[in-house]
C-alpha positions as CSV (number, residue, x, y, z in Angstrom):
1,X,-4.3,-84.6,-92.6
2,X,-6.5,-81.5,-91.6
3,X,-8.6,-81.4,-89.1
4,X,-11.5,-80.4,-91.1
5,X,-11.1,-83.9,-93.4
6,X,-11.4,-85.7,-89.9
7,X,-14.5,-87.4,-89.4
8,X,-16.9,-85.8,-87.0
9,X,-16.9,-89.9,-85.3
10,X,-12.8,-89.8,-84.6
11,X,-13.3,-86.4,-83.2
12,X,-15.8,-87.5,-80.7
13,X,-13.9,-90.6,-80.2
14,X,-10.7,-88.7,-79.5
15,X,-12.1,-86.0,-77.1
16,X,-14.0,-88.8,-75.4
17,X,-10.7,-91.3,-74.9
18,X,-9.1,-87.7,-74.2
19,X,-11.4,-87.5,-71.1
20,X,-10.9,-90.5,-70.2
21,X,-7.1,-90.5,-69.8
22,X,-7.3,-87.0,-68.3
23,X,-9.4,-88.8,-65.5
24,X,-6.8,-91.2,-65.1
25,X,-4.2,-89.4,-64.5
26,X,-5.7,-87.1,-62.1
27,X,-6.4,-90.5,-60.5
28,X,-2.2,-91.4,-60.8
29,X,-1.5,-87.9,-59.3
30,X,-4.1,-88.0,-56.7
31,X,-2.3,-91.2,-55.7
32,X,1.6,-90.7,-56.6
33,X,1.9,-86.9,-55.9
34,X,-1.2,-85.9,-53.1
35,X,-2.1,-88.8,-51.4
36,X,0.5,-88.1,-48.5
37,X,-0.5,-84.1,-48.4
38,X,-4.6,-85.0,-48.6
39,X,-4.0,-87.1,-45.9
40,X,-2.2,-84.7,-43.4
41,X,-4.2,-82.2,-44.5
42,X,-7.3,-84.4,-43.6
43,X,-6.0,-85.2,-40.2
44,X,-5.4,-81.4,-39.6
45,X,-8.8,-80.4,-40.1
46,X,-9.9,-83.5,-38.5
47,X,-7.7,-82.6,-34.9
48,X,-8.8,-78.5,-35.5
49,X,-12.5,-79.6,-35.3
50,X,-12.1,-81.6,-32.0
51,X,-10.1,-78.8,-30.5
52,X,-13.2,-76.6,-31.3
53,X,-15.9,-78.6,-29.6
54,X,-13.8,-79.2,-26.9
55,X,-13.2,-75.3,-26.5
56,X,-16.6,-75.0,-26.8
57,X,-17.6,-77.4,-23.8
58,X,-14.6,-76.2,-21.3
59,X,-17.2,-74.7,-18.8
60,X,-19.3,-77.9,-19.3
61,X,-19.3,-80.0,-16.1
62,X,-19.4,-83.3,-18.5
63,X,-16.0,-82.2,-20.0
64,X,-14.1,-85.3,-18.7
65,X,-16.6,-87.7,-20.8
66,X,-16.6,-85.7,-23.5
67,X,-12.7,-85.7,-23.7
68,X,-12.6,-89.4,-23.1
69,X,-14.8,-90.1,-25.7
70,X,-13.5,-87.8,-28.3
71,X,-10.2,-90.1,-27.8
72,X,-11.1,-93.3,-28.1
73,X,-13.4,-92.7,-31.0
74,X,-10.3,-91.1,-32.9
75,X,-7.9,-92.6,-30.8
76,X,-6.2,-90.0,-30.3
77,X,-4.6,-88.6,-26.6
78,X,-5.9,-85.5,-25.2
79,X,-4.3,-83.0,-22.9
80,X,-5.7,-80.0,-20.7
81,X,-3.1,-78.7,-18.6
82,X,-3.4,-75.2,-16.4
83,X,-0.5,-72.2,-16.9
84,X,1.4,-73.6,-14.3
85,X,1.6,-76.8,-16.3
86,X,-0.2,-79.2,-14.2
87,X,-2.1,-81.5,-16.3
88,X,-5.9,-81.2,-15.0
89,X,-7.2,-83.9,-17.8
90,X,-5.2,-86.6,-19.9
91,X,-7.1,-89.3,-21.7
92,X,-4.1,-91.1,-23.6
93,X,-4.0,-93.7,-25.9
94,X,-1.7,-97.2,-26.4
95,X,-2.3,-96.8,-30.5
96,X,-1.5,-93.1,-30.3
97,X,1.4,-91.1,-29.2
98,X,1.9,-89.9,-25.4
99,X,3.4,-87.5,-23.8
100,X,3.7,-89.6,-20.5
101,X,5.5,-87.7,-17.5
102,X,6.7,-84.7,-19.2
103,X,3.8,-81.9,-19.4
104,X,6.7,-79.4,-18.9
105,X,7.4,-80.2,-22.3
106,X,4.0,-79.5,-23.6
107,X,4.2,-75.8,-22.0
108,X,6.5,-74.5,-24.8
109,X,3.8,-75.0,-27.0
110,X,1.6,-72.6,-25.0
111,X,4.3,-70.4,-26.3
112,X,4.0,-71.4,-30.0
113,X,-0.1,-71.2,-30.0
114,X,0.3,-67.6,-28.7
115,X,2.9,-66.9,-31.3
116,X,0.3,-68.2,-34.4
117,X,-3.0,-66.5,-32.9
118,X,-4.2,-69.4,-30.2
119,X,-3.7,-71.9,-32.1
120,X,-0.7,-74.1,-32.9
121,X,-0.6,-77.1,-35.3
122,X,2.5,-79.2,-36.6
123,X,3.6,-82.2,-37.8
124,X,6.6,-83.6,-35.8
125,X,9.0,-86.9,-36.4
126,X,8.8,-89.4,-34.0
127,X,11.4,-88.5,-30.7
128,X,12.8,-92.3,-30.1
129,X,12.2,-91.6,-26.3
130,X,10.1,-94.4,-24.6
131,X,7.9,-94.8,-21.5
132,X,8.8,-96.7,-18.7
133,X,6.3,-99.4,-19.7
134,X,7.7,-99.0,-23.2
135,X,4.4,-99.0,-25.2
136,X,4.0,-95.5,-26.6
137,X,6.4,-92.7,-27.1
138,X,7.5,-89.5,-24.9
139,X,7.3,-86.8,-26.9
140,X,9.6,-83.7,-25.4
141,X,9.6,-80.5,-27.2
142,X,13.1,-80.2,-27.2
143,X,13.6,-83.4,-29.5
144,X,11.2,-82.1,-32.4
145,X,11.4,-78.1,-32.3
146,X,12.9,-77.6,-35.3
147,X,14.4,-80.7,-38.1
148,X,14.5,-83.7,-36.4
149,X,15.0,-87.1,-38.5
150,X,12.5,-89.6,-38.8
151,X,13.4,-92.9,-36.0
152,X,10.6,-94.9,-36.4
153,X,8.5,-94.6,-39.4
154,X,6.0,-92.6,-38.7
155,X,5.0,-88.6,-37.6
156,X,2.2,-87.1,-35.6
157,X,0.5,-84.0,-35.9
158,X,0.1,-82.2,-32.8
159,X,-2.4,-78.9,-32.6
160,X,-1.7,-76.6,-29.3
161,X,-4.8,-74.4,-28.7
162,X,-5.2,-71.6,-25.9
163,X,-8.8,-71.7,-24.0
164,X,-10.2,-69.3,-21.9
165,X,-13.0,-70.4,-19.4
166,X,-16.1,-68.3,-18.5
167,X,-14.2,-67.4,-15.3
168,X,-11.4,-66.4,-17.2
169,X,-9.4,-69.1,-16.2
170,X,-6.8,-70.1,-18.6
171,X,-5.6,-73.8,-20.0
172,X,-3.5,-75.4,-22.9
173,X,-5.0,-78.0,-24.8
174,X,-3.0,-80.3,-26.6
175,X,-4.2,-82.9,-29.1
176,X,-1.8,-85.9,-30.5
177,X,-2.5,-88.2,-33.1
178,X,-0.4,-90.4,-34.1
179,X,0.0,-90.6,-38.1
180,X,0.6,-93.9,-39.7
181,X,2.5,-94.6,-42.4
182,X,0.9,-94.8,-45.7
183,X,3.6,-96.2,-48.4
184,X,1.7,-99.9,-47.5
185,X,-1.9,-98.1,-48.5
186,X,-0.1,-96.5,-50.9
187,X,1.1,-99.9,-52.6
188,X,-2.0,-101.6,-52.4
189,X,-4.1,-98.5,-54.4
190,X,-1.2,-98.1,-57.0
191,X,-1.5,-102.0,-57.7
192,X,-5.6,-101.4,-57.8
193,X,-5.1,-98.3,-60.0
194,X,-3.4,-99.9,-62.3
195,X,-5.4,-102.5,-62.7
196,X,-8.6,-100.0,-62.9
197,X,-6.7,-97.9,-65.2
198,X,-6.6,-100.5,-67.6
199,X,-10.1,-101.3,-67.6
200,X,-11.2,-97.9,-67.3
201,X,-9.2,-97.3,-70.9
202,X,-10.7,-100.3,-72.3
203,X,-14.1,-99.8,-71.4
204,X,-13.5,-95.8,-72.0
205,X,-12.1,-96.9,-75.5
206,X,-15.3,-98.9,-76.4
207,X,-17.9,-96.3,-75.1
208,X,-15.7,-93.6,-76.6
209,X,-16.7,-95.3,-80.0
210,X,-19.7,-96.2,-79.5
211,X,-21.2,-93.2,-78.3
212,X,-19.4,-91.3,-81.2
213,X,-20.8,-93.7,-83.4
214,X,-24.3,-93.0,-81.7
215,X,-23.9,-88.8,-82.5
216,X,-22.2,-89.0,-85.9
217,X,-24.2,-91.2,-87.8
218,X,-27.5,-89.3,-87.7
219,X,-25.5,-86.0,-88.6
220,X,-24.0,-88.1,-91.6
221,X,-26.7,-88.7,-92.5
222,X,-28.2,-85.5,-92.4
223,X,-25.0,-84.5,-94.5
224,X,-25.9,-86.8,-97.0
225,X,-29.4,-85.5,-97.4
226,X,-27.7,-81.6,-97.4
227,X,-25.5,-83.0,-100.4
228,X,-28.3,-84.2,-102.1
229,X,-30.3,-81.3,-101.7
230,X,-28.3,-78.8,-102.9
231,X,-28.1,-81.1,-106.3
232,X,-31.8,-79.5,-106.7
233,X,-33.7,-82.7,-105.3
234,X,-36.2,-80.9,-103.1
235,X,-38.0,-83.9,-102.7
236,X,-35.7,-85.3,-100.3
237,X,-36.5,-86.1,-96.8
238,X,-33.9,-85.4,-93.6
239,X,-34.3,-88.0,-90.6
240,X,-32.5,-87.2,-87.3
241,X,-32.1,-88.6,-84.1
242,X,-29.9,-89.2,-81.1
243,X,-30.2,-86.0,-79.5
244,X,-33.4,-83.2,-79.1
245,X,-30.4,-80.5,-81.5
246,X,-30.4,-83.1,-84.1
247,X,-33.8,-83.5,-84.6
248,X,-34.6,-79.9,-84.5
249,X,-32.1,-79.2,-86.8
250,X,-33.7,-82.4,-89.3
251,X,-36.9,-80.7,-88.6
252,X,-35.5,-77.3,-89.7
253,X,-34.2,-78.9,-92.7
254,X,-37.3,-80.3,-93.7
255,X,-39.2,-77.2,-94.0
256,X,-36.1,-75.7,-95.6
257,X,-36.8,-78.1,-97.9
258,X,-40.5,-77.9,-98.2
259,X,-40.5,-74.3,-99.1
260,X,-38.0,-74.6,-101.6
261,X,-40.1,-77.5,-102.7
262,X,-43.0,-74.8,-102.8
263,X,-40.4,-72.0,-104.1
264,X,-39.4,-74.5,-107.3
265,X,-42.8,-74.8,-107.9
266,X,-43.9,-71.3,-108.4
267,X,-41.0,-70.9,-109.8
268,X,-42.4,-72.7,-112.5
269,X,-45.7,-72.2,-112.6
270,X,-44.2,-68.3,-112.4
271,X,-43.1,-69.4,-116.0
272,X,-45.4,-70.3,-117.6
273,X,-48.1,-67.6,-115.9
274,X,-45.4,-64.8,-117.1
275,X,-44.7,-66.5,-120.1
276,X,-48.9,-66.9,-120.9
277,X,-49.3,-63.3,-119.7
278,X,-46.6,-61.8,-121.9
279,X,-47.2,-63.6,-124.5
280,X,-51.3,-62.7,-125.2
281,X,-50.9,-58.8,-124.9
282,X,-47.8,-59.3,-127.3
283,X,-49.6,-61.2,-129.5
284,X,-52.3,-58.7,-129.5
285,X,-50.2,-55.7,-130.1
286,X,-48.4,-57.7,-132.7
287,X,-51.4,-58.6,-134.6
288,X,-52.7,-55.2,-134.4
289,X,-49.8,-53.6,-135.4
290,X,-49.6,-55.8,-138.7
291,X,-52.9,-55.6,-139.3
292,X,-52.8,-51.6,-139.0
293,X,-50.1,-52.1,-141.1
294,X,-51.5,-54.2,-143.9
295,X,-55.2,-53.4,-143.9
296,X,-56.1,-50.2,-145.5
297,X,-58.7,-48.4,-142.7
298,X,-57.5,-50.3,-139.7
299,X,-55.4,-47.6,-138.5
300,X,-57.8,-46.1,-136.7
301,X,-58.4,-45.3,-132.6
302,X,-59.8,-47.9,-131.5
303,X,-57.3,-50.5,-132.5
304,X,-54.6,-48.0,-131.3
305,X,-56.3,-47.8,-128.3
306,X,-56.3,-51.7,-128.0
307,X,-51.9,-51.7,-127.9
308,X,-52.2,-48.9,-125.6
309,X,-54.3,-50.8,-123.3
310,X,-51.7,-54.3,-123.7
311,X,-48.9,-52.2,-123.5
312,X,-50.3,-50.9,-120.5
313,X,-50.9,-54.5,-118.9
314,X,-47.2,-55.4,-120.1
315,X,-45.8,-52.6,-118.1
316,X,-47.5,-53.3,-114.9
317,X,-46.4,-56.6,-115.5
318,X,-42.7,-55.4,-115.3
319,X,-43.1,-52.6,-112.3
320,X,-44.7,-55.5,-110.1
321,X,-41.7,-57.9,-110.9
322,X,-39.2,-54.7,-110.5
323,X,-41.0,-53.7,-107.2
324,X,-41.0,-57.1,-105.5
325,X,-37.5,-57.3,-106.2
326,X,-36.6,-54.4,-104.7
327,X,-38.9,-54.9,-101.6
328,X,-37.4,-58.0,-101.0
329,X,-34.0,-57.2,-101.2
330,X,-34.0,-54.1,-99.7
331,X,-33.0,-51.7,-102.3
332,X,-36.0,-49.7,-102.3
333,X,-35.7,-46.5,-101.2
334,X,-37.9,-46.4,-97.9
335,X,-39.3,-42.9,-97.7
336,X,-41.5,-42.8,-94.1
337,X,-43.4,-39.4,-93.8
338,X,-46.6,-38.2,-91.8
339,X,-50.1,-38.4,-93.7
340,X,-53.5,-38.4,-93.6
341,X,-54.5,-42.3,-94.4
342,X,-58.2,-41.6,-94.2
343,X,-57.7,-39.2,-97.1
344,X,-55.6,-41.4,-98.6
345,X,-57.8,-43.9,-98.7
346,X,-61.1,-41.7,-100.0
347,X,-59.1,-40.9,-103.2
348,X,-58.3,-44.2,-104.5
349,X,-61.7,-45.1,-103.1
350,X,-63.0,-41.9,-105.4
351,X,-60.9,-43.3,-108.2
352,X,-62.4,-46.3,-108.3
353,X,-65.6,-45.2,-108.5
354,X,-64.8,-43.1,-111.2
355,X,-63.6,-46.0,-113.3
356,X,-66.1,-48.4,-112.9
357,X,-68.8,-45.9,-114.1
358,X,-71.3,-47.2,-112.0
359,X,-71.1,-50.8,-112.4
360,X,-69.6,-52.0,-109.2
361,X,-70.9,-50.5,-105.6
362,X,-67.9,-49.4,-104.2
363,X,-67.9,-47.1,-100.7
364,X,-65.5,-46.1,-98.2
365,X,-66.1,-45.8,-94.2
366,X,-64.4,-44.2,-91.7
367,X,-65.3,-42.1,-88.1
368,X,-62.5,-39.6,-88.2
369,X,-59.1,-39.1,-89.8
370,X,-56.1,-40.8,-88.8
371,X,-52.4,-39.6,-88.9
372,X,-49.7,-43.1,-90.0
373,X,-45.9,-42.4,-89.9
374,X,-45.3,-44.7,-93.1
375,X,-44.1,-44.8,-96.5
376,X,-47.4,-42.9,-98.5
377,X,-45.9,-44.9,-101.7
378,X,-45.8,-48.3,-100.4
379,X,-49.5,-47.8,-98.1
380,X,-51.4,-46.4,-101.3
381,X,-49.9,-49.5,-103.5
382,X,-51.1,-51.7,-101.2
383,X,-54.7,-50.6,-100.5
384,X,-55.0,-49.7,-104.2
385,X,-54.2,-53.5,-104.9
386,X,-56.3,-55.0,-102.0
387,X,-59.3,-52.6,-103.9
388,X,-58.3,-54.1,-107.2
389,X,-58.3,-57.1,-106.9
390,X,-61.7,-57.4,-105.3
391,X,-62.9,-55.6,-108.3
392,X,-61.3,-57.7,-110.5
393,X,-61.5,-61.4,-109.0
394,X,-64.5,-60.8,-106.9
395,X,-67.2,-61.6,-109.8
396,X,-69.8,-59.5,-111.2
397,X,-72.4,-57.6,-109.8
398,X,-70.5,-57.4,-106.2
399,X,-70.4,-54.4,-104.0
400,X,-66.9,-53.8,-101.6
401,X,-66.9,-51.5,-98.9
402,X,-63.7,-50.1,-97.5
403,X,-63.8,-49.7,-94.1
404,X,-61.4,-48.0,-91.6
405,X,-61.6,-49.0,-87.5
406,X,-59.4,-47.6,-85.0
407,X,-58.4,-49.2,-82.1
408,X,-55.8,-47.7,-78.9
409,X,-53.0,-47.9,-81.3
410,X,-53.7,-49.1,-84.6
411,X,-55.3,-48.3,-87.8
412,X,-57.2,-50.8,-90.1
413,X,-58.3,-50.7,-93.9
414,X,-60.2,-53.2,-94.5
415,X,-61.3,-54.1,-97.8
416,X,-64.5,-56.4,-97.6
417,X,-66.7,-57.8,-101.0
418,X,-69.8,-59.9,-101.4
419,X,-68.1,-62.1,-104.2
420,X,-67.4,-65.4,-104.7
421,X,-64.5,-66.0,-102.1
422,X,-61.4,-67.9,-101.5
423,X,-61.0,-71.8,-101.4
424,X,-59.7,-72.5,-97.9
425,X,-56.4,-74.3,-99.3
426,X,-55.6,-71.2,-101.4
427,X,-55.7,-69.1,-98.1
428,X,-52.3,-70.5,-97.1
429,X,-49.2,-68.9,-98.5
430,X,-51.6,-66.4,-100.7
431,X,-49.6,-63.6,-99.3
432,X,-46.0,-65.0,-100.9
433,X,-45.4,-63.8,-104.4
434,X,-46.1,-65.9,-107.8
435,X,-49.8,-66.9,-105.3
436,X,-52.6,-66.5,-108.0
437,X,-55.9,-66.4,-107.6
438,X,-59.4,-66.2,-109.9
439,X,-59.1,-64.0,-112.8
440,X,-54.8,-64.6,-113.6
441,X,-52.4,-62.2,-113.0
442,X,-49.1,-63.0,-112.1
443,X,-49.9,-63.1,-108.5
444,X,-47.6,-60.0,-107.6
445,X,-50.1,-58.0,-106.0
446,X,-50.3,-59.6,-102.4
447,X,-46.9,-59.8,-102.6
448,X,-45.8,-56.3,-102.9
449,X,-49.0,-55.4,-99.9
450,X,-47.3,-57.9,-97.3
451,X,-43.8,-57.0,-98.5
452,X,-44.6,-52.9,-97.9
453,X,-46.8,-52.9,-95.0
454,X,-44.7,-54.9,-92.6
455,X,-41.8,-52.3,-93.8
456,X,-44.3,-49.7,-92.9
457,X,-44.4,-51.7,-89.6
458,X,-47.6,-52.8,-90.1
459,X,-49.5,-56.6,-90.3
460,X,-51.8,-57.8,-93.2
461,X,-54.6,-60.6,-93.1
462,X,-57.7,-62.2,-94.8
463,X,-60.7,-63.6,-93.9
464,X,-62.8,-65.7,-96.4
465,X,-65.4,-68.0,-97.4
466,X,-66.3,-69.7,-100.2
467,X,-69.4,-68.6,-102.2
468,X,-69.8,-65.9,-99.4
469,X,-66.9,-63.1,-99.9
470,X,-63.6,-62.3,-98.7
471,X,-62.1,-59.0,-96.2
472,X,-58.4,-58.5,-96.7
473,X,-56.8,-55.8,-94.5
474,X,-53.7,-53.8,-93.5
475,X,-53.1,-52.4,-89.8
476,X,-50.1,-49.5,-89.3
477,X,-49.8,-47.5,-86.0
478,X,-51.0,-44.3,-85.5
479,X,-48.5,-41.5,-85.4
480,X,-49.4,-39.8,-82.4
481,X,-47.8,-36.3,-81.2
């Protein structure tokens, strides 16, 4: 089987009771391979620390105390012995390995510590040589330099260290601590181990699936809702939990969902608007046509004039669709030069006036002129539709003023009107495409004006309110030199 027909909860399970024998067997090697190497290791550091302080106190006057009670806290037996080898301080210890009589012995490891930079540590075998009083063990350098067998079950690690005084007086100290066997211990934790390991696996195995059980099933069930969705349900809801990624991804879903929810119905109501608005000017120029055709004196002007007019309407119809389209999906050829959009703006502004003949106040306002770095294509389209449609949804008898503002680093149009306004729950989404307002259309026109002016670089916006008027408005940059 592959491993992408592997359910997402044996997956987890597996990487989970993965873990959990991974733990386990650094626990088994821990014990089996490194116990005895952590523990001489362990002891090292532990003798290299009290040779510090001790070099660290060898002027103080308390020293003796301070040697004595480093070694019965550790026990452990201490030596300080001058370079003649006389022993000036010994604090030894029955549990712990002596040197007794013989500090001759200890002298060759002055030797050794100067050898290794001051400092000498090892780990010798016990020697076999007794005291007199036969309770502790003679060690004598000439029994253990080098491999000497193991006699009595046990080692002891041994660190040598050179100290200078203030007065520059010089002294060996020795440290001995006797190092016990630890294949007993060692029994004891293998037996506890085991008997861990087995209910770590258990319990490991039963978390393993209950925790993946815990993170799948939301996901699968998210799944689910994915499969359903792509069938074309948009109605369907996506419910997460378990983790804060899972519900942000449900959430993300969800207004996936709603949009296409929203896109599927403009889609439709796309439809029938296109399919209304294609159908009356065809209609018209249809029945026009025929009746130019059958009617003697019908062909005259004015009815020709009528088709020109619907055929006119059909093809901005088409160029908005074709426009979008290509705004949208980036195939329209993005042309960004230098202009004047204060003159820009006065034309259409001009045209406007010219074509309503008087019957709708219409004036533009500006301080100075102002330089954009845009496409001239895309900004005219979109302040000649923002004029357009407040001449043609804003009602009759309305005046629209066009106003420019300049701020540090923008430029606005604004197009403001006196008409009848915007319902506050058409406000949202009226900038997406198949969005219609009063008066029809195929609601195109915002459309292409957000689509262009945030290629431009620019922002768009609206303010309205009902029975009072409504300001739509564009902001570029200014090109500055």
């Amino acid at each position: 089987m592959t491993s992408d027909k592997v359910s997402i909860r044996w997956k987890l399970c597996a990487y989970f009771i993965g873990f959990a024998v991974s733990l386990l067997l650094i626990l088994w090697l821990m014990q089996t391979v490194l116990l005895d190497s952590i523990y001489a290791l362990y002891t090292k550091k532990t003798m290299e620390s009290h040779s510090e302080t001790i070099a660290e106190n060898i002027d103080n006057p308390e020293l003796n105390s301070l040697l004595i009670s480093i070694s019965q806290e550790n026990e452990i037996s201490v030596y300080l012995l001058s370079d003649n080898g006389t022993i000036k301080s010994a604090t030894e210890r029955s549990t712990s390995v002596r040197f007794g009589k013989a500090p001759e012995g200890m002298l060759e490891y002055w030797k050794l510590a100067l050898e290794n930079g001051g400092t000498y540590v090892t780990e010798v075998e016990s020697s076999g040589v007794f005291t007199d009083s036969g309770d502790a063990l003679i060690y004598d350098p000439s029994h253990f330099v080098g491999n000497v067998p193991k006699q009595n079950g046990y080692s002891s690690m041994i660190v040598a260290k050179e100290i200078i005084s203030g007065s520059d007086e010089r002294s060996l100290l020795v440290i001995v601590s006797r190092m016990e066997p630890i294949s007993s211990v060692s029994e004891v934790l293998t037996i506890i181990l085991s008997i861990a390991s087995v209910f770590a696996f258990a319990i490991g195995t039963v978390f393993a699936y209950a925790a993946s059980k815990g993170l799948s099933s939301p996901i699968r069930k998210l799944s689910d809702s994915a499969k359903q969705l792509a069938t074309g349900d948009y109605e369907v809801v996506f419910e997460g939990g378990g983790c804060s990624e899972i519900a942000q991804l449900s959430n993300t879903l969800n207004n996936s969902a709603q949009k296409l929810r929203k896109t599927d119905k403009l889609r439709k109501e796309l439809l029938a608007n296109v399919s209304h608005d294609l159908r009356t000017p065809l209609t018209m120029i249809g029945g026009y046509g025929e009746m130019m055709r059958d009617i003697p004196g019908e062909n005259n002007s004015e009815n020709i004039q009528i088709i020109i007019d619907e055929t006119k309407r059909l093809t901005k119809l088409v160029n908005d669709a074709l426009d979008l389209s290509k705004l949208q999906s980036g195939t329209f050829n993005f042309i960004p030069v230098i202009f004047c959009i204060t003159d820009e703006t006065s034309d259409i502004v001009t045209q406007f006036e010219k074509l309503s003949a008087g019957k709708t106040d219409i004036r533009f306002e500006s301080d100075c002129d102002v330089l954009v770095n845009a496409d001239e294509v895309l900004v005219s389209e979109a302040i000649y539709n923002l004029i357009n449609n407040a001449v043609n949804h804003g009602g009759e008898n309305i005046s629209i003023t066009v106003r420019q503002t300049v701020s540090e680093n923008n430029v606005r149009i604004s197009v403001a009107d006196n008409g009848r306004g915007i319902p506050p729950e058409m406000l949202d989404g009226i900038w997406e495409r198949y969005q219609k307002g009063f008066g029809g259309g195929a609601g195109l026109g915002l459309a292409i004006v957000s689509t262009g002016i945030k290629m431009c670089g620019g922002s768009c916006g609206v303010k309205s309110e009902l029975g009072k008027g409504s300001e739509f408005w564009i902001e570029l940059p200014v090109y500055k030199d």
